[in-house]
TORPA-4810 file (N, C-alpha, C, O; in nm, 3 decimals):
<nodes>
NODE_1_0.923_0.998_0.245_0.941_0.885_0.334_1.044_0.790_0.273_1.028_0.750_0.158_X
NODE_2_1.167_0.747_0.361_1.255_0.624_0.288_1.221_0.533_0.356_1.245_0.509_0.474_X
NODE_3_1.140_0.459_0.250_1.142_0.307_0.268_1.242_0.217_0.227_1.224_0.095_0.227_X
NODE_4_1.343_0.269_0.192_1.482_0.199_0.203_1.522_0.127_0.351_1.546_0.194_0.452_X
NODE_5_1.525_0.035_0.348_1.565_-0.089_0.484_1.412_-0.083_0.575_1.397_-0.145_0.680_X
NODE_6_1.332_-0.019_0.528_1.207_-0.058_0.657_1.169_-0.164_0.616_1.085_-0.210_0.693_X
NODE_7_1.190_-0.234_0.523_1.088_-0.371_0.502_0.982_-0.341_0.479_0.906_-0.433_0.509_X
NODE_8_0.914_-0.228_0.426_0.756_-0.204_0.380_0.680_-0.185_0.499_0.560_-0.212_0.493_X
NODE_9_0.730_-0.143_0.607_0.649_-0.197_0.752_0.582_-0.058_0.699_0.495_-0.108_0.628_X
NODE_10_0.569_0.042_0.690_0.473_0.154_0.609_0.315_0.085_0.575_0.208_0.090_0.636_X
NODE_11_0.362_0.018_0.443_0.237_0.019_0.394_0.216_-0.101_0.440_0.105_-0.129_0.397_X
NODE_12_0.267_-0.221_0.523_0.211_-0.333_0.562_0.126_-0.234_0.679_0.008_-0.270_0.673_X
NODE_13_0.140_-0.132_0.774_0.031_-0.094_0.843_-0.078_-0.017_0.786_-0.184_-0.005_0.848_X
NODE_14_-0.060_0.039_0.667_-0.179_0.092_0.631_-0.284_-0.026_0.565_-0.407_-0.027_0.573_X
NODE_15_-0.208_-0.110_0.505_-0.311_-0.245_0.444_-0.362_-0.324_0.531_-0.465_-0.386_0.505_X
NODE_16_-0.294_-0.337_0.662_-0.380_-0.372_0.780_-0.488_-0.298_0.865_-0.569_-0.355_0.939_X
NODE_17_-0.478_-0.159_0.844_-0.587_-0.081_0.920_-0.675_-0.075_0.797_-0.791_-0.106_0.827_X
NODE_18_-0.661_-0.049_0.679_-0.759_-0.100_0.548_-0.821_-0.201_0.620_-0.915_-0.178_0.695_X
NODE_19_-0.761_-0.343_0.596_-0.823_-0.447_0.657_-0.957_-0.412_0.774_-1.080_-0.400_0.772_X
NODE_20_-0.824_-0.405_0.888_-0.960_-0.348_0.971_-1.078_-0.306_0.969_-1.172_-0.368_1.019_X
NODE_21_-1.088_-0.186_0.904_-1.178_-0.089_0.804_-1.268_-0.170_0.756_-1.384_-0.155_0.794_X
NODE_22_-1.238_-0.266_0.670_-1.357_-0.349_0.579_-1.400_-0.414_0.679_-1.522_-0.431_0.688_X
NODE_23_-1.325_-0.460_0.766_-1.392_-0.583_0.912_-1.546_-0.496_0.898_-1.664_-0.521_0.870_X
NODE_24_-1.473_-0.398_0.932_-1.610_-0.286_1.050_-1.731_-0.263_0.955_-1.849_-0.265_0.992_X
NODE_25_-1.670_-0.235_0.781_-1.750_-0.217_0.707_-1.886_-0.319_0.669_-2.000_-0.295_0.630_X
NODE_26_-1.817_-0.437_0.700_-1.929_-0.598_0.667_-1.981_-0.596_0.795_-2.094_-0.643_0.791_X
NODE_27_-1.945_-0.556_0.925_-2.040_-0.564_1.053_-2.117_-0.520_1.020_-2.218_-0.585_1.048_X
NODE_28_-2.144_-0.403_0.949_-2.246_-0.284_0.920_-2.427_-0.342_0.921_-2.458_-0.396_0.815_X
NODE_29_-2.500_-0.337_0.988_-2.621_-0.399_0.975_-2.785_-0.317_0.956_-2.896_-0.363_0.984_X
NODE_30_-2.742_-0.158_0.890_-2.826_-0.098_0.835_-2.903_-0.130_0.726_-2.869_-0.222_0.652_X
NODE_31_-3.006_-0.065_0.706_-3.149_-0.100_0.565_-3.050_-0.122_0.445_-3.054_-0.228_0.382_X
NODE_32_-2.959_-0.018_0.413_-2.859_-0.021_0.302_-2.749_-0.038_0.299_-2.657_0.030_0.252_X
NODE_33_-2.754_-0.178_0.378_-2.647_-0.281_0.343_-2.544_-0.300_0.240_-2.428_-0.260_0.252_X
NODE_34_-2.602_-0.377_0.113_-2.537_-0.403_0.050_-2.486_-0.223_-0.059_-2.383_-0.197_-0.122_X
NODE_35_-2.568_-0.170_-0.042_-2.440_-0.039_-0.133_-2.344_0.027_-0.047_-2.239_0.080_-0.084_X
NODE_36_-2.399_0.017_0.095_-2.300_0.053_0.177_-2.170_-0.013_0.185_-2.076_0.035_0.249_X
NODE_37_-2.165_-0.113_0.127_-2.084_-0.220_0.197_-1.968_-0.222_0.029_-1.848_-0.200_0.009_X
NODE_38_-2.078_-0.257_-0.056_-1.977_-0.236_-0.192_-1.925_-0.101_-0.232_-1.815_-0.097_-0.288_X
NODE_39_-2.009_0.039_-0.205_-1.946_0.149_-0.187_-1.809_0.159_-0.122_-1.701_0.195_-0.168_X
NODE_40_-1.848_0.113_0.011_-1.695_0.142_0.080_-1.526_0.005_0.005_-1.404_0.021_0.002_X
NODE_41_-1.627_-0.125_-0.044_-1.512_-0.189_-0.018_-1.463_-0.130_-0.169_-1.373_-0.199_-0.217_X
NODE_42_-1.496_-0.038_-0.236_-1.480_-0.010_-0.335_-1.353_0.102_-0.345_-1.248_0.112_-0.410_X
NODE_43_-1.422_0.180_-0.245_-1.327_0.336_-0.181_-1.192_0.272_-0.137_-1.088_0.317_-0.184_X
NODE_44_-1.187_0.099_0.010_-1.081_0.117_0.024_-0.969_0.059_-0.023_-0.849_0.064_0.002_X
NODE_45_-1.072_-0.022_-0.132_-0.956_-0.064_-0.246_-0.872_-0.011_-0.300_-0.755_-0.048_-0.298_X
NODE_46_-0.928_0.112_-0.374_-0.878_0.231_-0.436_-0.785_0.296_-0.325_-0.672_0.337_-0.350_X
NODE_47_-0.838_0.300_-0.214_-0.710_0.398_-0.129_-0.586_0.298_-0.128_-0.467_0.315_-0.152_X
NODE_48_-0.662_0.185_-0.091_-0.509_0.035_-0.062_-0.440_0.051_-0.212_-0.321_0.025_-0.195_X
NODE_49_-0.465_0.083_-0.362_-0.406_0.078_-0.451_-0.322_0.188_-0.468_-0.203_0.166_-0.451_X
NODE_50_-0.362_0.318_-0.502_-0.329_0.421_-0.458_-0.177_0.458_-0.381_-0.062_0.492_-0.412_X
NODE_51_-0.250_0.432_-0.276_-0.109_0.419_-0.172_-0.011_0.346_-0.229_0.096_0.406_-0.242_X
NODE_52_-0.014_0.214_-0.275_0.063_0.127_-0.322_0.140_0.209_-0.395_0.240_0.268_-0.354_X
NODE_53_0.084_0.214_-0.533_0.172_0.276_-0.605_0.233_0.427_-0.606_0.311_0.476_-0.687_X
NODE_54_0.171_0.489_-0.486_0.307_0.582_-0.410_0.387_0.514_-0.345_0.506_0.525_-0.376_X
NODE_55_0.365_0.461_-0.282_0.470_0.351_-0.203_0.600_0.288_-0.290_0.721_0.283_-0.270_X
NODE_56_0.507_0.242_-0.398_0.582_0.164_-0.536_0.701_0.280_-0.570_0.824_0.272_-0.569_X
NODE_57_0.592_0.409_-0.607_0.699_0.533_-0.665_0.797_0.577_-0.578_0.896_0.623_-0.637_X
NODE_58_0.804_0.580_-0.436_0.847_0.639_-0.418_0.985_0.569_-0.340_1.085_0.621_-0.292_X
NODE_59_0.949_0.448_-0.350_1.020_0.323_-0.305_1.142_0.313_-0.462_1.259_0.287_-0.434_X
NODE_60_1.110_0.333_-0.597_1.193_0.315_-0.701_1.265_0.474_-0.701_1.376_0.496_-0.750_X
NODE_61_1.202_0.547_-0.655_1.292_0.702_-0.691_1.405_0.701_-0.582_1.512_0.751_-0.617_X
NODE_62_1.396_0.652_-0.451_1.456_0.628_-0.363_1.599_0.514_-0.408_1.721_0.526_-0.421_X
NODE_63_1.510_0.417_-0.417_1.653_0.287_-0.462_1.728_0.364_-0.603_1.851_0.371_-0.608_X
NODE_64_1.646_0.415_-0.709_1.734_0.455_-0.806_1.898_0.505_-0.760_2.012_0.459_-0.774_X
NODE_65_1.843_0.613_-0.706_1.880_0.740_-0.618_2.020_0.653_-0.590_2.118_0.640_-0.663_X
NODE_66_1.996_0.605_-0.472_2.077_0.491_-0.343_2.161_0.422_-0.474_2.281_0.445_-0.490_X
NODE_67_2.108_0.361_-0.535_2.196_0.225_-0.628_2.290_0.311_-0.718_2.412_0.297_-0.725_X
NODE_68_2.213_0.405_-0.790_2.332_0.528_-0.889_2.462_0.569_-0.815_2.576_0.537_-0.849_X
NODE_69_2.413_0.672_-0.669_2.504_0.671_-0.576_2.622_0.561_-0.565_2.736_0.561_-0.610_X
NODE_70_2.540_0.453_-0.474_2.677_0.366_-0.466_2.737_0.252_-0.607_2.837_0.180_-0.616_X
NODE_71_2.655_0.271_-0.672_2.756_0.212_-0.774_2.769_0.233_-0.916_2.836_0.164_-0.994_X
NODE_72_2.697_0.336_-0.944_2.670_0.457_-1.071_2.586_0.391_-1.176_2.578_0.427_-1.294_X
NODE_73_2.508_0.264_-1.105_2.420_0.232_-1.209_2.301_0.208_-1.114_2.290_0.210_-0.992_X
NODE_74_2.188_0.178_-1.249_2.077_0.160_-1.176_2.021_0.028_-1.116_2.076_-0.064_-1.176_X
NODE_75_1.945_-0.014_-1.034_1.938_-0.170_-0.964_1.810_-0.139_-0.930_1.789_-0.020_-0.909_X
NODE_76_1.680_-0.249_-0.915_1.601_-0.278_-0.830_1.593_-0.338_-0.733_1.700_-0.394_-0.712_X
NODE_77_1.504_-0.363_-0.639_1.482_-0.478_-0.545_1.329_-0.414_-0.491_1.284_-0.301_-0.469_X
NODE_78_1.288_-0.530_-0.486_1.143_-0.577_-0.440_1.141_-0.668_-0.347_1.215_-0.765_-0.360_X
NODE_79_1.053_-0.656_-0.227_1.031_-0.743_-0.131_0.939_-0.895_-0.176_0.827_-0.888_-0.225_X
NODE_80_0.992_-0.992_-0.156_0.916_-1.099_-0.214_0.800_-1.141_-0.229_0.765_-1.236_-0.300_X
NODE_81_0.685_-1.020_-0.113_0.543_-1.075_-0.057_0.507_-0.945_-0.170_0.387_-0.918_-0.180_X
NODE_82_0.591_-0.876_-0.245_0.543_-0.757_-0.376_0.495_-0.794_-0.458_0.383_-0.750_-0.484_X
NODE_83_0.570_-0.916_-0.557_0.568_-0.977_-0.678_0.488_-1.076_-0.665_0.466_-1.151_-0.760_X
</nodes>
């Protein structure tokens, strides 16, 4: 996936359907509540991190790539809502 010029709109939708996800998870109003509830917000942390740092990786192998290309050295850039 190049996330080169999307603006992160990628993983800004997966951290919003995450979001979602936990909404639904705290509605939850079964006997086992609370492990249900820290179980999952546990899982979609880990997936929201996860992802990230594919996102992260695959977002720096990409710009490397792009910046070597056009100007034979290496450069970063990070979106400001990253850091």
């Amino acid at each position: 996936m190049n996330l080169i010029g999307m603006i992160w709109k990628p993983f800004e939708l997966l951290v919003n359907a995450l979001a979602a996800l936990n909404a639904k998870v705290e509605d939850y109003q079964g006997k086992l509540k609370e492990p249900f509830v820290t179980t999952c917000n546990y899982l979609l942390r880990r997936a929201e991190e996860s992802q990230r740092d594919a996102f992260l990786m695959n977002y720096f192998s990409r710009r490397r790539g792009s910046c070597a290309r056009e100007s034979g050295s290496l450069c970063y850039g990070l979106p400001a809502w990253i850091i």
